[in-house]
C-alpha positions, 0 to 999 in steps of 0.5 A: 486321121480324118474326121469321118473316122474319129467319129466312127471310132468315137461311136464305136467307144460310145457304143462299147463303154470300152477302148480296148474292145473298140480297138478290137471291133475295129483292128486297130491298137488300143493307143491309136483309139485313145489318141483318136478319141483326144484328137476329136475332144480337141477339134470340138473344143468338149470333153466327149468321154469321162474314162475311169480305171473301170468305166467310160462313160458319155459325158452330157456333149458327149451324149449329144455329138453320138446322137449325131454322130449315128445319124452323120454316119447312117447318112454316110452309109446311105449315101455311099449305098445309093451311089454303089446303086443298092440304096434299095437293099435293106441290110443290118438289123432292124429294131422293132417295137410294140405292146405285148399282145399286139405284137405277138398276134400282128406284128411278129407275123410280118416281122418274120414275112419280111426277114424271109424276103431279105435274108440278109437281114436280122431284127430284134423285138422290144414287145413291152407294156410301157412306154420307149423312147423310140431314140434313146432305146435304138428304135427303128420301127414303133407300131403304137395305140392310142393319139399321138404326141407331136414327136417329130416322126413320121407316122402312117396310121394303119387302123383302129381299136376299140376298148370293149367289155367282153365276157362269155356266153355261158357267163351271161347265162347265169349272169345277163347281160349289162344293160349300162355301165352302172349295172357293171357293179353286179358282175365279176370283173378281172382287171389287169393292173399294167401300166395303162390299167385304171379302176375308173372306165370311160364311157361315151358322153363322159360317163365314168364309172369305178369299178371293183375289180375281184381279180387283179392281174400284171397281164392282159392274158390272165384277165382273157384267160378268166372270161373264156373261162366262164368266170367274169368280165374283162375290159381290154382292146378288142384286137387282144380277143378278136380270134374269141369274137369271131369263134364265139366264145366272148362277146362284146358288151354295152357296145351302145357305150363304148368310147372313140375308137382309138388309132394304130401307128407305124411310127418311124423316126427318120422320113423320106431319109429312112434307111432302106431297112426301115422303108421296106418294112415299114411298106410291109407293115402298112400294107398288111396292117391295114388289110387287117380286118380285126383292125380295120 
C-alpha cells in the first residue's frame, strides 16, 4: 500500500476514533485498516494511535503527523483539481467562525449569499462568544474583533468598531445625558458578563472608571434589550446596535471619550494555498464587509 493512502486511511481513523467505522467509510475490511495503520507506525518509527477495547486515541506524534497528514492531503486534493482544471471550483464544506451577534447580523447573510452561488457547497457556523483556536477546531474562515496576535494567518482587515455608551432618548429624558465618564456613577447600567466583559471601562487619554453595574447579564442581547427599553445604559460594540442608531431609538453617549476604535479581520490560515472554498468566500466577505457602512 502506498504512503498516500495509509495516511488517508490513518486520517480517517484519527478522524472517526474508530477502525471499524473507518473500514466502513472507506469499504475496506477492518484487518486491512489495522495492518495499514501498523505499516504506517512502522515506516515512521512512532507509535500514531493507543487502541483500547473501548477507544482509540492520538498518541502526542500522532496528533502532530494528522495535523500533517490533512494538510499533505488538502495539498494533494488540490493539486489534482488544478490539474483536472476545477481548482477554481469551491467543493466540501466550509467552516466559519465569528462572535454571536456579529455573525448573526453580518456574517451569516454572506454565508447564505455564497452557498446560493455554489451549490454545491454546504457550511457549518461556530458564532461563540469565546476564544477558538482556528487549527485544533477545524476552522476554515475567522472574522475576528479586536488586534491581532502574530499568528502566522493571513488576514485582510475589513473595517472597524467602536466600543460606545448607548442609552434611549426617552431614558436621557428623566435622566440627562453624561457629560464624562465619571458622571456614569449616577445612571442605571446593564453590563453583560461574557467572556470580554470588565467593570473597569477604558476611556481615552487613560481614564478608567469602575462602574456598578445594576443589571447583570451572560448576553449582549439583554443588556440592548433593557436601553431600548428606556431602563438603563449599556456599553457594547456599536455594530451590536447600529439598525437602533440609524432608527433613533439609542443614541451614543460621551462619544468625546471613546477609545481607538478597534479592527475587523477575516482571518484564514492557509494564504495564497487557500483551497478554492476558503479563497472564494473569503473574496465575498472582503467585498461585502467593507462596503458595510456600519463597519466602515
Amino acid at each position: 500500500m502506498d504512503r498516500w493512502q495509509a495516511m488517508r486511511i490513518f486520517a480517517k481513523v484519527a478522524e472517526t476514533a474508530s477502525f471499524a467505522e473507518t473500514a466502513r467509510l472507506l469499504h475496506m475490511s477492518a484487518p486491512a485498516v489495522t495492518r495499514a495503520v501498523a505499516a504506517l507506525e512502522g515506516a515512521i518509527g512512532a507509535r500514531l494511535l493507543v487502541r483500547t477495547t473501548r477507544s482509540v486515541k492520538l498518541t502526542e506524534a500522532g496528533s502532530r503527523y494528522h495535523e500533517d497528514c490533512r494538510r499533505i492531503l488538502a495539498d494533494i486534493v488540490e493539486a489534482e483539481a488544478a490539474a483536472a482544471g476545477s481548482y477554481a471550483t469551491p467543493s466540501g464544506t466550509l467552516t466559519v467562525t465569528a462572535s454571536v451577534l456579529f455573525g448573526q447580523m453580518h456574517v451569516l447573510p454572506i454565508l447564505t449569499d455564497y452557498l446560493d452561488s455554489y451549490p454545491t457547497m454546504s457550511a457549518r457556523t461556530l458564532f461563540v462568544d469565546r476564544p477558538v483556536s482556528i487549527v485544533e477546531e477545524g476552522i476554515d474562515v475567522a472574522v475576528r474583533i479586536g488586534h491581532l496576535s502574530d499568528s502566522g494567518f493571513t488576514a485582510a482587515r475589513v473595517g472597524t468598531v467602536r466600543r460606545v455608551i448607548c442609552g434611549s432618548p426617552a431614558y436621557f429624558g428623566r435622566h440627562g445625558i453624561p457629560a464624562t465618564p465619571q458622571d456614569l456613577k449616577h445612571h442605571r447600567i446593564a453590563m453583560s458578563t461574557g467572556a470580554w466583559a470588565s467593570p473597569e471601562w477604558r476611556f481615552s487619554q487613560d481614564q478608567r472608571v469602575t462602574v456598578h453595574p445594576v443589571l447583570q447579564s451572560n448576553t449582549n442581547e439583554a443588556g440592548i434589550a433593557a436601553a431600548l427599553a428606556g431602563w438603563g445604559l449599556t456599553r457594547v460594540l456599536q455594530y451590536q446596535i447600529g439598525p437602533a442608531l440609524l432608527e433613533g431609538r439609542l443614541q451614543v453617549v460621551l462619544a468625546d471619550y471613546e477609545e481607538p476604535p478597534l479592527p475587523i479581520h477575516v482571518l484564514y490560515p492557509e494564504g495564497r494555498q487557500a483551497p478554492a472554498k476558503v479563497r472564494t468566500f473569503v473574496d465575498l466577505a472582503v467585498t461585502r464587509l467593507r462596503a458595510n457602512r456600519l463597519l466602515n
